[in-house]
C-alpha positions as CSV (number, residue, x, y, z in Angstrom):
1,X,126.3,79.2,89.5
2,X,126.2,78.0,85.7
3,X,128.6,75.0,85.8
4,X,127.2,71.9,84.1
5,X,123.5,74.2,83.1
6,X,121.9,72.9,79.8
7,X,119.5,75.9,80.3
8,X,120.7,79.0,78.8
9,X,121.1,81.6,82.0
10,X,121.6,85.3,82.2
11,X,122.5,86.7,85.0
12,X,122.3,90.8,85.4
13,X,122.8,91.9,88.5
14,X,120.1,90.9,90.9
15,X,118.3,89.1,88.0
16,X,119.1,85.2,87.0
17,X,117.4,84.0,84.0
18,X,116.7,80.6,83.0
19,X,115.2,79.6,79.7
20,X,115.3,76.4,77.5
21,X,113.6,74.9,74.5
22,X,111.1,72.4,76.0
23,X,109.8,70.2,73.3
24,X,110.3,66.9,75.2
25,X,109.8,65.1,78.4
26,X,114.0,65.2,78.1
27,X,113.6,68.8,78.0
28,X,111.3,69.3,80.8
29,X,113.3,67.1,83.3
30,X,116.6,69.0,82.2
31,X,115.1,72.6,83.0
32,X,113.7,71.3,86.1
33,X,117.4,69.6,87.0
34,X,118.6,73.0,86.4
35,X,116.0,74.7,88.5
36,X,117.2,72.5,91.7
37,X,120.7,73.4,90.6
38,X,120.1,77.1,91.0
39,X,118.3,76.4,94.3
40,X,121.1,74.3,95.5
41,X,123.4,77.0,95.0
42,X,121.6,79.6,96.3
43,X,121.3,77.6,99.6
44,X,124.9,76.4,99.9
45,X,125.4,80.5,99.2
46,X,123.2,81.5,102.4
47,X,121.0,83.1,99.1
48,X,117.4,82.8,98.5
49,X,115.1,83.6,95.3
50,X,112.5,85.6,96.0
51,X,109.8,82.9,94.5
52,X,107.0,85.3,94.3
53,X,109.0,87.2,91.4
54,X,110.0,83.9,90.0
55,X,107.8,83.3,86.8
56,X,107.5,81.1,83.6
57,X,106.6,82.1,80.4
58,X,105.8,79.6,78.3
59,X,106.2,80.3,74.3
60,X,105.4,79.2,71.4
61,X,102.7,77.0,69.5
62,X,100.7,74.0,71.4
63,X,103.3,74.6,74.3
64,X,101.9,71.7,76.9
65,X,102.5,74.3,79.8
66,X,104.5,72.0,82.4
67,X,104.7,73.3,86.0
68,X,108.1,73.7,87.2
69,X,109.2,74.2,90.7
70,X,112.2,76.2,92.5
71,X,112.7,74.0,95.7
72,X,109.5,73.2,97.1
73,X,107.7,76.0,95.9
74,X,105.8,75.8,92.8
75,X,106.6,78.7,89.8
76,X,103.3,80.8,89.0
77,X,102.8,80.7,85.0
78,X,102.4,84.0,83.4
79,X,101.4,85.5,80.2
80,X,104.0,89.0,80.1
81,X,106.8,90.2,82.2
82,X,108.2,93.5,82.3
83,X,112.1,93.4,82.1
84,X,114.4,96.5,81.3
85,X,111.7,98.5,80.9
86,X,110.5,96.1,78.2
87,X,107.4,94.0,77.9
88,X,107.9,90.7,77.0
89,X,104.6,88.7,76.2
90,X,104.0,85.0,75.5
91,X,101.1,84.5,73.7
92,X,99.9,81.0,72.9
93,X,99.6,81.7,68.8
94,X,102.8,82.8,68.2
95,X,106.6,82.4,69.2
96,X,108.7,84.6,70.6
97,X,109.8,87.7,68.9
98,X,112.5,90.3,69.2
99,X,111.2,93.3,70.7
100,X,113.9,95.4,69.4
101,X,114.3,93.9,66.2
102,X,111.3,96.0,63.8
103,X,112.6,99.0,65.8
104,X,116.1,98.3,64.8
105,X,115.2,97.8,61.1
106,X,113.2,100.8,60.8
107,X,116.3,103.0,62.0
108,X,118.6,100.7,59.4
109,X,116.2,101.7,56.2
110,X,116.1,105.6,57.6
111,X,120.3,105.4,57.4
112,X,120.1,103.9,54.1
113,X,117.3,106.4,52.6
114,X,118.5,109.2,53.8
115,X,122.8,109.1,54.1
116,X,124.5,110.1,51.2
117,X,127.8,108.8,51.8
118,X,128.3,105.0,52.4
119,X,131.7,105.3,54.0
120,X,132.8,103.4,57.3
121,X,133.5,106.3,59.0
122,X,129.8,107.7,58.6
123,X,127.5,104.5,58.4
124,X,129.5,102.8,61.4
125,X,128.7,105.9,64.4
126,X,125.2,105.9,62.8
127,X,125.0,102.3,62.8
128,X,126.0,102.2,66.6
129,X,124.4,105.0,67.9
130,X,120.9,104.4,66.2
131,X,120.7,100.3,65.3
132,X,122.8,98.4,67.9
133,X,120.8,99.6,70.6
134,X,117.7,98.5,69.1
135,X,118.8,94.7,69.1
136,X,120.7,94.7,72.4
137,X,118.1,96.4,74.1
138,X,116.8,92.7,75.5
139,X,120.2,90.7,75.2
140,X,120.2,90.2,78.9
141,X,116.9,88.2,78.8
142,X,116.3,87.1,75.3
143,X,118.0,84.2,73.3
144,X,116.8,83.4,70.0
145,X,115.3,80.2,69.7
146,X,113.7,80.1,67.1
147,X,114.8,80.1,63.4
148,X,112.8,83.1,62.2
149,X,114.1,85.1,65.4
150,X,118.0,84.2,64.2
151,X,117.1,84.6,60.5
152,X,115.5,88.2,61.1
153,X,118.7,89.4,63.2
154,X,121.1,88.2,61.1
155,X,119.3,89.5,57.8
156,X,119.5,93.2,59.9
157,X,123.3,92.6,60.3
158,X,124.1,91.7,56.6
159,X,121.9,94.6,55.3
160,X,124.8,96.3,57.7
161,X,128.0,94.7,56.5
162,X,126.5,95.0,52.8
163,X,127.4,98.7,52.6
């Protein structure tokens, strides 16, 4: 299904996500190639995409808000999308943040306040059971794109490793 993709895509069971950085006309023409791709497939599959869940979200600042199209239907734009039981919004202001990311921080600062001990075989269950979730709640649908997303995740991990 994802041979030769420039898109990043996540598939999760019943789910296929498809998301690129569209800054240029290059851009735009590559997600769309990749949008026939996945149509292609489906139909030499005997699949179909149900097109009216099929949505863009468009993110980040002065985004020119190209229409896109799978097959010969044309995508619906929308502003949020529920996914995992998490919203995901795309305001026009602001890029795209990690939902789980302030949550996941929070719990980091609560291990380090209020554990004691700093030894592996304390911090590490803690770590798992009360951080990791936080930042892999929305792996199956969010890729960091933009610097600051990247930056904040892998400041979270080296306040981790730095105990």
């Amino acid at each position: 299904m994802d041979e030769g993709m420039e898109s990043f895509i996540s598939k999760f069971a019943d789910d296929t996500k498809l998301g690129a950085c569209v800054d240029l006309l290059e851009g735009r023409r590559a997600l769309q190639k990749d949008l026939e791709q996945l149509d292609r497939w489906a139909e030499s599959n005997k699949m179909k995409f149900n097109e009216s869940k099929c949505q863009v979200l468009h993110f980040g600042h002065n985004n020119p808000m190209h229409c896109y199209r799978l097959g010969t239907v044309w995508l619906d734009s929308a502003q949020e999308e529920r996914d995992l039981g998490v919203l995901v919004t795309a305001p026009e202001h602001e890029p795209a943040v990690c939902p789980g990311g302030q949550e996941g921080q929070w719990h980091l600062a609560w291990i380090r306040n209020g554990v004691a001990s700093r030894s592996r075989e304390v911090i590490l269950p803690l770590y798992s059971a009360l951080v990791r979730p936080h930042l892999e709640c929305c792996v199956q649908f969010w890729a960091p794109q933009f610097r600051m997303d990247i930056e904040m995740l892998e400041r979270i991990q080296r306040r981790q490793r730095g105990w």
